[in-house]
C-alpha positions, 0 to 999 in steps of 0.5 A, spaced: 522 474 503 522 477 496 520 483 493 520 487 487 522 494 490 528 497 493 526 496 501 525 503 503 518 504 503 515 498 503 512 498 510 508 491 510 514 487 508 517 491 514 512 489 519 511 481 517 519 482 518 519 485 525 513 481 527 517 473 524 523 476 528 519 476 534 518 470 533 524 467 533 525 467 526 532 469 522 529 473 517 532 475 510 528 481 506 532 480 499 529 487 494 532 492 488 538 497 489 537 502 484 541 508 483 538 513 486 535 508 492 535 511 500 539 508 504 537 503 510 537 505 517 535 502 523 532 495 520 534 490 525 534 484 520 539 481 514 537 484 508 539 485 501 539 489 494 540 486 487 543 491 482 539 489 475 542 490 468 535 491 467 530 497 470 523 496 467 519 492 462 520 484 460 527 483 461 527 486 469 521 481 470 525 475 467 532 478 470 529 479 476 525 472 477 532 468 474 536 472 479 532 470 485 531 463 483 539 462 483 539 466 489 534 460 492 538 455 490 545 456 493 542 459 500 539 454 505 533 456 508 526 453 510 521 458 508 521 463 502 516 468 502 514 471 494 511 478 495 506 479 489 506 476 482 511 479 480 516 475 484 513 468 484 515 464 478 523 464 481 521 464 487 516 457 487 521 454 481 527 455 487 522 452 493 519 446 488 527 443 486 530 445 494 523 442 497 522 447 501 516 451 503 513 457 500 508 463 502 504 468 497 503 475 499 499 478 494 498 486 496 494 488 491 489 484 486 495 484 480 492 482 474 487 487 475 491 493 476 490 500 472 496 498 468 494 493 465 487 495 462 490 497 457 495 492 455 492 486 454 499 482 451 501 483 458 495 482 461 495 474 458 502 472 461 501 475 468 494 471 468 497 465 465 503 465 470 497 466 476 494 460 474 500 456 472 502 457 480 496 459 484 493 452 485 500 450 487 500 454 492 498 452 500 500 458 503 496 464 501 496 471 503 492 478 501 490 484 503 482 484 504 476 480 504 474 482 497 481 478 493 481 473 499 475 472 496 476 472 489 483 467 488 479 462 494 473 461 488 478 462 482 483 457 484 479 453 490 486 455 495 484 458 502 488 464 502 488 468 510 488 475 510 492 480 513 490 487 512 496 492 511 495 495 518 500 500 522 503 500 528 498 503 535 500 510 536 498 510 542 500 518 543 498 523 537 498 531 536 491 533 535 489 537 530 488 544 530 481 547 528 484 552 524 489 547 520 487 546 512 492 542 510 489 536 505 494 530 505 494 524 500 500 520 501 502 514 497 504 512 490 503 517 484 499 512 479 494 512 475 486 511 477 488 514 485 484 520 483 490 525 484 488 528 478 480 530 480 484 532 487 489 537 484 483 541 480 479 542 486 484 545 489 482 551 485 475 551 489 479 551 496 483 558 495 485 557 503 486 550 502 493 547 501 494 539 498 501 535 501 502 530 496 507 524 499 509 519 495 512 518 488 510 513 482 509 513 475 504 520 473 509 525 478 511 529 471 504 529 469 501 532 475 506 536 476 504 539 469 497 539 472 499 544 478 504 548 473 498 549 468 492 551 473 497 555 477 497 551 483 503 551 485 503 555 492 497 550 494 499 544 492 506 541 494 509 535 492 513 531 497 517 526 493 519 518 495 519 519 504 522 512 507 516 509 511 519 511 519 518 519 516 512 518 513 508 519 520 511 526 521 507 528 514 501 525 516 501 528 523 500 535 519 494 533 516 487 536 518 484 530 514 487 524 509 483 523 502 483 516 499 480 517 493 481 511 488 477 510 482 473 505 481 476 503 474 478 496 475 477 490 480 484 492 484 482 499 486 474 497 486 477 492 492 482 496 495 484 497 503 489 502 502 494 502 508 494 509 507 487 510 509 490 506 515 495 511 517 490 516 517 486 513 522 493 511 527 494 519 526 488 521 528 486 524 522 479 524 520 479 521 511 475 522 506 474 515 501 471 513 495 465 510 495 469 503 494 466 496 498 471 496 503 474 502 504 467 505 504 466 499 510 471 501 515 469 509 515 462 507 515 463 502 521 467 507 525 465 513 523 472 516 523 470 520 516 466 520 510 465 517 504 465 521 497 458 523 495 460 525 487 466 524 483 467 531 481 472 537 483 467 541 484 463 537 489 469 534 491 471 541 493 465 543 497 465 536 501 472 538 503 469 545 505 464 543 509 468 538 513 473 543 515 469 548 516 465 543 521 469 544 528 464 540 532 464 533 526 472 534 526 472 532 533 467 527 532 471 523 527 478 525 531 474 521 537 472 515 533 479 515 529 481 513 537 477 507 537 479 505 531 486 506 532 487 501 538 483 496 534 484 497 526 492 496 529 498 490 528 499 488 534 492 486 533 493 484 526 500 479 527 497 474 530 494 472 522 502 472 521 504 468 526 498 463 524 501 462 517 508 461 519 509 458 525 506 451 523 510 451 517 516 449 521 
């Protein structure tokens, strides 16, 4: 299994990992060693970390793709799993020459990321290198319905979907009334809606915002917090290893989800985080997105933002905590949702993929 990250917080690949072992499967996850990435504990199956000369832009994307091609060439295996685009090109070059079969796992619709809007040469190749290679595929997975849907008609493969769902918690600490802690964990990039959730926190004067997670825009949220003077209620976290990030979470009196609807990727997220909340009992609050919006409607284990704004948004969240009685009911409806929206339900979707490979 490959991916483009360093192992430590990828959480899905994790899960696909344990859930393959279980089945039997010797099971390698071959990822990136950055200078100052975490060590691995605990982690029952092989895995290994590349050091790249390069850590960013074009030449990492063509060093890393060429590495795992050689990797692929000299190892024996039976089925290579490439994890997002990023990482399919060496990958399906290696498993064409040695005949070998090959997953696609997209997380995310990649070529209509945020990072690309605003780079239209990038854009071209990645798109160019999905519709050289996606055709060819015959085993596909992806994170909801909406991709699934979009890469089935655009290439006319059938792609399975697992949703990025966790493990049952099958005991939680409940939340107390008095708690006000807002979280939002997950990658600090562009379009997640941090910037709106930091500004309204000038609104919640007894609220605090805890932050878990990294990305590209810490820095400048960060400077956000410095200039409106919100350094005692808004905390950043930094990167946690995904067997820590519960600890967090079980803090939370409720967990926002608040991407824009700024590109297709976003406009059909299904975050895990939004996931975790539900497992840890908290109630969410989301964007008005289609399937984010679908699960809190269906379970009513939260609501859905009514107006994008900080102000509004802030007197959303004032309202919510300051309701004990529609806290608890949310809590109780996360509880049903937990014991259905959970892995243990979803793996069978991954062992449908894989077992018939062999």
């Amino acid at each position: 299994m490959f991916v483009s990250n360093d192992l430590v917080c990828d959480n899905r690949v994790h899960k696909m990992a344990l859930t393959l072992m279980k089945a039997d499967f010797n099971v390698l996850v071959v990822g990136r060693k950055l200078p100052k990435s975490l060590p691995l504990h605990d982690v029952p199956y092989e895995t290994e970390r590349l050091r790249f000369i390069f850590t960013k832009g074009a030449l990492f994307y063509a060093e890393m793709n060429l590495r795992y091609f050689l990797f692929l060439l000299f190892r024996s295996f039976d089925i290579a799993t490439a994890n997002d685009l990023d990482t399919l090109l060496g990958v399906y070059c290696a498993t064409w020459i040695r005949r070998k079969q090959i997953v696609y796992d997209s997380h995310e619709y990649f070529t209509e990321v945020p990072e690309l809007a605003h780079r239209p040469f990038v854009k071209r190749i990645w798109t160019a290198i999905e519709r050289c290679l996606f055709p060819r595929l015959k085993n596909c997975i992806t994170v909801c319905e909406s991709i699934a849907n979009i890469y089935a008609k655009t290439y006319g493969v059938p792609v399975r979907v697992v949703r990025n769902l966790p493990f049952l918690q099958e005991q939680y600490i409940e939340t107390q009334r008095n708690n006000k802690l807002i979280l939002y964990q997950g990658s600090l990039n562009v379009g997640r809606g941090l910037e709106m959730l930091i500004s309204t926190m000038e609104f919640l004067p007894d609220a605090k915002l805890l932050i878990v997670g990294d990305g590209d825009i810490r820095v400048e949220l960060q400077n956000l917090v410095r200039q409106k003077k919100l350094d005692d209620r808004v905390e950043f976290v930094g990167r946690v290893p995904y067997s820590e990030v519960e600890n967090y979470t079980q803090m939370a009196a409720i967990g926002v989800s608040l991407e824009d609807d700024c590109c297709a990727n976003y406009r059909f997220a299904l975050p895990n985080k939004l996931f975790d909340y539900i497992q840890a009992r908290k109630p969410v609050l989301v964007s008005d997105l289609p399937e984010m919006a679908q699960i809190v409607r269906q379970y009513c284990c939260g609501e859905v933002l009514q107006k994008r704004t900080a102000q509004d948004l802030a007197e959303q969240i004032r309202e919510l905590l300051a309701n004990p009685e529609k806290l608890r009911e949310y809590i109780a409806n996360c509880e049903t949702a937990a014991h259905e929206l959970c892995w243990e339900r979803e793996e069978q979707q991954v062992l449908n993929v894989y077992s018939h490979l062999l």
